[in-house]
N, C-alpha and C positions, 0 to 999 in steps of 0.2 A: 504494500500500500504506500509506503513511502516514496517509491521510485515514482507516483503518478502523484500522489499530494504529500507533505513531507508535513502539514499542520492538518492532520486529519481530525480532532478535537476541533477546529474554528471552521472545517470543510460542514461537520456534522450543524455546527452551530448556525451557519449561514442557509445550509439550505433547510433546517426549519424557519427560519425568521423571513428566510425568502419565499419561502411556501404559505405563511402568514402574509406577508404583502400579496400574492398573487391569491391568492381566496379573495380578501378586502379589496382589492383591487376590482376585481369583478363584482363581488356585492356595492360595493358604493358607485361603480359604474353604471348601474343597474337603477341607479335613482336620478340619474339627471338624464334630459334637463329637467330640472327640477316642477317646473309648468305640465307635464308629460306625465307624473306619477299617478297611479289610481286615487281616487277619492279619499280611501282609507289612510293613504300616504301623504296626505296634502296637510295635516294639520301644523300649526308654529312649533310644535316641539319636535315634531320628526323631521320639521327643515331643518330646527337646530342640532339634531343628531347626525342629518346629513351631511351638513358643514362641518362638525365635529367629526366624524370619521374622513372626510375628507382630509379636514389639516392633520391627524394623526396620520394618516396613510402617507402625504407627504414626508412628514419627518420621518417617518418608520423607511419608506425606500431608500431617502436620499442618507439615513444613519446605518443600515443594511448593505445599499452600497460601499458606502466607505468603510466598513467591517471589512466587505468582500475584497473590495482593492487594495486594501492594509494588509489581510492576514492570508491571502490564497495567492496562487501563481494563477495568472492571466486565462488560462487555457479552463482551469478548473473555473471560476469564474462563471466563464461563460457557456461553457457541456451543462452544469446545477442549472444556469437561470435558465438554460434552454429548457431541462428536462421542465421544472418546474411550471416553466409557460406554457409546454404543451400539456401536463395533467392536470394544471390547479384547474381548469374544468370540471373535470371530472371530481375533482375534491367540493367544487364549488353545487353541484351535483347535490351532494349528501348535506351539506348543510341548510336543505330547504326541511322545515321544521312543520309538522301538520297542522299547526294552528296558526302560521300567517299570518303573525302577528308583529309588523313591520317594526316598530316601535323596540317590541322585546329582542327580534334580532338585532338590530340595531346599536342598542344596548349592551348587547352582548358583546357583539362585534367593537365596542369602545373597547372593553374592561380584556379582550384577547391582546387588541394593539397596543393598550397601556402595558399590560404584563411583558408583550413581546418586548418595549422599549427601556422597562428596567430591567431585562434578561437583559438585552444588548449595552447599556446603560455600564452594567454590572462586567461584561465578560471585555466588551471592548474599550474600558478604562485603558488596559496594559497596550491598546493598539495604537489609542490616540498620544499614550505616554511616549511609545515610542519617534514618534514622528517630528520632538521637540528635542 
């Protein structure tokens, strides 16, 4: 394993957090433009959960990225984000819940990208240390 990734501990870490972006990435796609959602999706609090998973999914890619460009070689990189962009469909798939209740996935979907960004918060301190 080494001979293909030589930091496979930060390979593992990335493409869960990348696999986290790309689920959210499609769920909070899936709500704009915002004029377009069903009825049940229109009210001020679910816009405000939609802008709120928005700017989380922001910081989560663009702090995910620089994980991935700090701790992995170039190659691996980019095979993870591949893999990960053709299945998170399919991941995105299983997360439809039988009660459809915009609001509560929503919800949820905050309190995953917050966790994801104190997991990354926490692992990729030693990354950004490095870099100074």
């Amino acid at each position: 394993m080494s001979a293909i990734e030589p930091n496979w501990l930060s390979l593992i870490w990335f493409a869960g957090l990348a696999t986290v972006c790309g689920v959210a990435f499609l769920i909070v796609a899936g709500m704009f433009p915002l004029h377009a959602r069903p009825d049940a999706a229109k009210s001020p609090f679910v816009t405000l959960l939609v802008l709120g998973n928005a700017a989380l999914l922001a910081i989560l890619l663009g702090a995910t990225g620089l994980y991935g460009y700090l701790e992995l070689r170039w190659t691996t990189l980019i095979v993870v984000s591949g893999l990960i962009f053709l299945f998170a469909p399919a991941l995105f798939e299983e997360w439809r819940w039988p009660l459809r209740n915009t609001a509560v996935e929503l919800s949820v979907l905050i309190g995953v990208q917050v966790l994801a960004l104190a997991i990354l918060s926490k692992i990729g301190g030693s990354a950004l240390a490095s870099l100074s």
